[in-house]
Residue frames relative to the residue before (quaternion, step in Angstrom):
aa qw qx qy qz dx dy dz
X 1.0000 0.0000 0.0000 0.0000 0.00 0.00 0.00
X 0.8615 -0.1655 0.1005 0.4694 3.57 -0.83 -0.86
X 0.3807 0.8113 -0.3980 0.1961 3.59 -0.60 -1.10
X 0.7761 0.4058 -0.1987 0.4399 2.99 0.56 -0.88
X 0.2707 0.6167 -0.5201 0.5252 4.20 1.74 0.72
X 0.2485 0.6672 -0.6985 0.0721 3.44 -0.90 0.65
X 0.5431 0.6207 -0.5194 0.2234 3.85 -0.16 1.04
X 0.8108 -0.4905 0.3176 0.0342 2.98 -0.87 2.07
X 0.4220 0.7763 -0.4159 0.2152 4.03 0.54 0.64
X 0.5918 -0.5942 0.4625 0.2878 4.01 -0.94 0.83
X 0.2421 0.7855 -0.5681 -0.0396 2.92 -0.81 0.89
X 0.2483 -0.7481 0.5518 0.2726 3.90 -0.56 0.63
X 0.2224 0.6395 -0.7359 0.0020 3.69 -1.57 0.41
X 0.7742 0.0174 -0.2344 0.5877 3.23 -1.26 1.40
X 0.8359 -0.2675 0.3354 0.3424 3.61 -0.09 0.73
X 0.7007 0.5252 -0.0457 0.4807 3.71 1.10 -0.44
X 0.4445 -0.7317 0.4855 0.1772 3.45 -0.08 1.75
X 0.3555 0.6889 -0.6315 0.0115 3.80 -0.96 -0.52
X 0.6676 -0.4331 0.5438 0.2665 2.89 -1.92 0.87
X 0.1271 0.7629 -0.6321 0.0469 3.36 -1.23 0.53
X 0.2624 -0.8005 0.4483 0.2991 3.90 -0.45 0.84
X 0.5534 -0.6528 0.4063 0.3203 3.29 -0.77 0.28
X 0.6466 0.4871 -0.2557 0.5284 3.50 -0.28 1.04
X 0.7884 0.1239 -0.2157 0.5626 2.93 1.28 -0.85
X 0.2689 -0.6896 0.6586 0.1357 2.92 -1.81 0.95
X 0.2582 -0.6835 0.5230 0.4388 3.59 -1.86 -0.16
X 0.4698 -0.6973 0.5411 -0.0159 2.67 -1.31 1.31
X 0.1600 -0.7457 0.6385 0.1035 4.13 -0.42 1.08
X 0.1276 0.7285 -0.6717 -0.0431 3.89 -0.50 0.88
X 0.3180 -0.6735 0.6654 -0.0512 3.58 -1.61 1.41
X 0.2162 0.4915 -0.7548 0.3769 3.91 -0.53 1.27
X 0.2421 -0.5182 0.8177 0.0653 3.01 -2.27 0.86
X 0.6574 0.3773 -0.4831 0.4382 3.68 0.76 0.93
X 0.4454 -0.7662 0.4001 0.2333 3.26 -0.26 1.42
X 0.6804 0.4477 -0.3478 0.4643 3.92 0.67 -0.93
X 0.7356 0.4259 -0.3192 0.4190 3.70 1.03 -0.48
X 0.5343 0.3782 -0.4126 0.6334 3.68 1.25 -0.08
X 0.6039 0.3539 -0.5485 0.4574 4.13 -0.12 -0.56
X 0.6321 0.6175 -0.3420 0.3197 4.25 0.60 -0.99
X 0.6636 0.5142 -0.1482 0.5227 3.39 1.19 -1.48
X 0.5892 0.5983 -0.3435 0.4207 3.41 1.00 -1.69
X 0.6374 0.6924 -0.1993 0.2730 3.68 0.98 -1.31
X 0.6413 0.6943 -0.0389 0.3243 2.44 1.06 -1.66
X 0.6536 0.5540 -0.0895 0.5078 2.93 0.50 -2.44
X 0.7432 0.4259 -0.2530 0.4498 3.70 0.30 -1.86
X 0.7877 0.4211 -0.3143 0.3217 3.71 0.61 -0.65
X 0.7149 0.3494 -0.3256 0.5107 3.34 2.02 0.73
X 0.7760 -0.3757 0.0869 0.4991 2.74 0.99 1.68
X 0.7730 0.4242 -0.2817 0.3784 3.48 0.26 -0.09
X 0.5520 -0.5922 0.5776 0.1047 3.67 -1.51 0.73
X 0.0493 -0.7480 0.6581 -0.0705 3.23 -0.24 2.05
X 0.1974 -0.4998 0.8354 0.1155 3.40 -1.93 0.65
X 0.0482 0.6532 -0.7550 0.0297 3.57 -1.43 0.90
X 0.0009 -0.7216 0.6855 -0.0971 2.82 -1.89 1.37
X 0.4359 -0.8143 0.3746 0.0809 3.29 -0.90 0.84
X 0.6988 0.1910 -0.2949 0.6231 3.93 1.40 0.64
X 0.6180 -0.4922 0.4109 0.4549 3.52 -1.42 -0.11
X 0.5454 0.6032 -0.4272 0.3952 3.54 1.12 -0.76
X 0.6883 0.3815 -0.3342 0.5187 4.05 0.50 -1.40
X 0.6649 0.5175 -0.4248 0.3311 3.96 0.42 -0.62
X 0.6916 0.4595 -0.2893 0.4763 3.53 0.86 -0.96
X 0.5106 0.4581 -0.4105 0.6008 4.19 1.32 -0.32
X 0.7748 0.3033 -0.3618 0.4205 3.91 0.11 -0.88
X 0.6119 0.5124 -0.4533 0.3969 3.77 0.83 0.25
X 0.7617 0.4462 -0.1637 0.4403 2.82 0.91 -0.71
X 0.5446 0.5781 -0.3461 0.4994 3.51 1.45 0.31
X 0.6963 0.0395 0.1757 0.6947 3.21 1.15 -1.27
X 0.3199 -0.7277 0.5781 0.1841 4.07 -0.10 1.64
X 0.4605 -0.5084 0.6793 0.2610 4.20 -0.92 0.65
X 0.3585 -0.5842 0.6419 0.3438 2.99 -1.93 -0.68
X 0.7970 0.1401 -0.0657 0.5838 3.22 1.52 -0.51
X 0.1598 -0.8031 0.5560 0.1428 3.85 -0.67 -0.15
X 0.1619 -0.7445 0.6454 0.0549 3.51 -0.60 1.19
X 0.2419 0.7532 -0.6072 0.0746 4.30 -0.52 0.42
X 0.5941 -0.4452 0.6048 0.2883 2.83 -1.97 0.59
X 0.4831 -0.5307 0.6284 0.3003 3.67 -1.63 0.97
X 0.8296 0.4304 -0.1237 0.3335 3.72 0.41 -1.69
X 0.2832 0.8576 -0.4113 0.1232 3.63 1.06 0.69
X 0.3960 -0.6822 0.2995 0.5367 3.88 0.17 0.70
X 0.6343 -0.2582 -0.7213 -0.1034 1.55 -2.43 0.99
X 0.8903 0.0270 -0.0521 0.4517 3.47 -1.34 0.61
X 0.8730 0.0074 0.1006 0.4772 3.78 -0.83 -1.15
X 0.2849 0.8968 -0.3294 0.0778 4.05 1.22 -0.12
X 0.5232 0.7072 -0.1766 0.4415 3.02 1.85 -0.31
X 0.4760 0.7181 -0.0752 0.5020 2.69 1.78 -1.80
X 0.6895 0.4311 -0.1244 0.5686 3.61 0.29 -1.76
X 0.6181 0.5346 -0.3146 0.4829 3.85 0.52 -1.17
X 0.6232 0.5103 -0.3074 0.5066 3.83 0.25 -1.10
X 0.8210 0.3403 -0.2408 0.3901 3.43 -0.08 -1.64
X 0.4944 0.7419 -0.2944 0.3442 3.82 1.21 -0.08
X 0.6739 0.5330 -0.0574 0.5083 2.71 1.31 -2.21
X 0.5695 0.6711 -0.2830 0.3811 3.43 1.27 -1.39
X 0.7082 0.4332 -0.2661 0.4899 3.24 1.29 -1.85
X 0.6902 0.6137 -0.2720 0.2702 3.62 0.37 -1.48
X 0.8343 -0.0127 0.0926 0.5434 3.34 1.17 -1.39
X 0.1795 -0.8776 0.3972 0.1997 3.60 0.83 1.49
X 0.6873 0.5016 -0.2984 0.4324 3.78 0.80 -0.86
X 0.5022 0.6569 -0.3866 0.4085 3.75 1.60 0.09
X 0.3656 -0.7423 0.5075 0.2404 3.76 -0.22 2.03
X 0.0178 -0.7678 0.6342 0.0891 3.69 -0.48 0.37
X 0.0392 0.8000 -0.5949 -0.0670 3.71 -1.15 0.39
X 0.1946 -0.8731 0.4360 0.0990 3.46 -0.67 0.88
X 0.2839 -0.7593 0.5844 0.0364 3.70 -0.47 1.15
X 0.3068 0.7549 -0.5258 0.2439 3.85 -0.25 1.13
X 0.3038 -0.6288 0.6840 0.2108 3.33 -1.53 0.09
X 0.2470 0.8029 -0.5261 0.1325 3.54 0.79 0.30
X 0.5423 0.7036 -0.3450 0.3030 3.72 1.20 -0.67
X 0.4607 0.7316 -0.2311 0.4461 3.11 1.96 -1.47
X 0.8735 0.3317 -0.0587 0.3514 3.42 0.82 -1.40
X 0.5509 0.4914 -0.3088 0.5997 3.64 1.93 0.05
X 0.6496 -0.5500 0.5016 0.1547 3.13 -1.74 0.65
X 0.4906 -0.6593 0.3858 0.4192 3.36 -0.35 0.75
X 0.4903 0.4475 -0.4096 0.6257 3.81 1.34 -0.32
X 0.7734 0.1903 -0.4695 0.3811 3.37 -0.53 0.04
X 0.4184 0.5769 -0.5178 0.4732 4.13 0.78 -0.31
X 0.7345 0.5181 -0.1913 0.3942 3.67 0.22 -1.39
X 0.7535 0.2090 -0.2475 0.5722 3.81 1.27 -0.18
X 0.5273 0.5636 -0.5051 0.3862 3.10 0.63 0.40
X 0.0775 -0.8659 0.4941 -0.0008 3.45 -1.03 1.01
X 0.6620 -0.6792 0.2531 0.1907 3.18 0.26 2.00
X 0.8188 0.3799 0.0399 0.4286 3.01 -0.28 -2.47
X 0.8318 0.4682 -0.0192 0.2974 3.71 1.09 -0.84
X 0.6818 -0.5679 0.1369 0.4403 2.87 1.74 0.38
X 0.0022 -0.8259 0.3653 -0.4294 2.91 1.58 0.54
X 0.6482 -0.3486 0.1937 0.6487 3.27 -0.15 -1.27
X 0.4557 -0.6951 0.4990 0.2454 4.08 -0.74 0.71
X 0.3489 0.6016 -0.6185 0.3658 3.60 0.38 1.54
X 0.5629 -0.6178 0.4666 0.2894 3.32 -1.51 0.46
X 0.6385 0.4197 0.0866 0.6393 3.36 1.63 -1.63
X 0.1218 0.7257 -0.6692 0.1033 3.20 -0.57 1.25
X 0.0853 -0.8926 0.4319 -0.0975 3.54 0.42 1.64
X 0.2285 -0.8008 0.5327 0.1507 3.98 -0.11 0.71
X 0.2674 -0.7639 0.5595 0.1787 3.87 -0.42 1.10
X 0.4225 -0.0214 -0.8648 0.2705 1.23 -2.08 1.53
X 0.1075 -0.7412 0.6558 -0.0953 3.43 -0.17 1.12
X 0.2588 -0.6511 0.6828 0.2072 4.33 -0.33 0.46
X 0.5772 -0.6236 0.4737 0.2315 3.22 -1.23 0.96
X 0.4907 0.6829 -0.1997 0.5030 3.56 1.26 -1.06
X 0.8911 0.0094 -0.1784 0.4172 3.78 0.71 -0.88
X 0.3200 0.6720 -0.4781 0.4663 3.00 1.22 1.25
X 0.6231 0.4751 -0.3945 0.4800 3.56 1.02 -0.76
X 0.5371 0.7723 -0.2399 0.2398 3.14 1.26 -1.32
X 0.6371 0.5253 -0.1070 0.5538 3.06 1.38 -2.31
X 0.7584 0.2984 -0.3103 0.4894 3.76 0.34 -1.45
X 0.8768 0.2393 -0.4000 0.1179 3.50 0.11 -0.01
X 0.3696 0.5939 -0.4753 0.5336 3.43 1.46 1.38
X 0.6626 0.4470 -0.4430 0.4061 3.61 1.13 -0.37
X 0.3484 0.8713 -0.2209 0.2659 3.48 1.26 -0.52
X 0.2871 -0.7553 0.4614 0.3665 4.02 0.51 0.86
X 0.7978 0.3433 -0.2031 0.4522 3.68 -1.05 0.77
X 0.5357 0.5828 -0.4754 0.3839 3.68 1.76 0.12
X 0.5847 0.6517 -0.3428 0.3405 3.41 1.13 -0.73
């Protein structure tokens, strides 16, 4: 996949130059399953990029707001129940140009009547990536690094 961008570019947050390679971005990745965020976390870090992992909607919506990502990878099912869900439609509001993808099994847990009204692409829920886990590690880099400003 990527990794292999290595050009040096200014960047300023909060007032504060910093080196930043090109290619890589920081990435904020949200899973209350530890082996599948430490997996992803891997992943992400071993194409170049700078993961922050957190494990509810409460610690994701403080670490965005401390320090904005460039992208966000989360779980739909984070406790309690749908929290991910709520998390997305926040980010969506707070920071509209923020790529957000969501890794979930949440289908597992709706009714084929509710699967059937939901409407993805339309606002529904405001993610770019509506990924169904088991998610391969391979097309996650894949996903986060075409959603990425400047992949196009």
């Amino acid at each position: 996949m990527g990794g292999a961008r290595h050009q040096a570019t200014p960047i300023v947050r909060s007032g504060v130059v910093l080196q930043r390679v090109e290619g890589m971005a920081n990435i904020l990745l949200v899973d209350d399953e530890p082996n599948v965020a430490a997996r992803n976390a891997a992943a992400l870090e071993a194409d170049g990029h700078s993961v922050a992992v957190v494990s509810t909607a409460a610690e994701a919506a403080k670490s965005a707001h401390r320090d904005v990502p460039d992208l966000v990878v989360l779980e739909g099912m984070l406790d309690p129940d749908f929290a991910g869900f709520d998390l997305a439609r926040s980010l969506a509001h707070d920071f509209p140009t923020l790529p957000l993808i969501m890794l979930t099994r949440a289908d597992e847990h709706l009714s084929a009547r509710a699967r059937s009204g939901q409407d993805r692409d339309g606002g529904w829920l405001p993610v770019q990536r509506y990924l169904e886990k088991p998610v391969s590690t391979d097309v996650l880099v894949y996903e986060v690094d075409h959603l990425l400003p400047g992949a196009h």
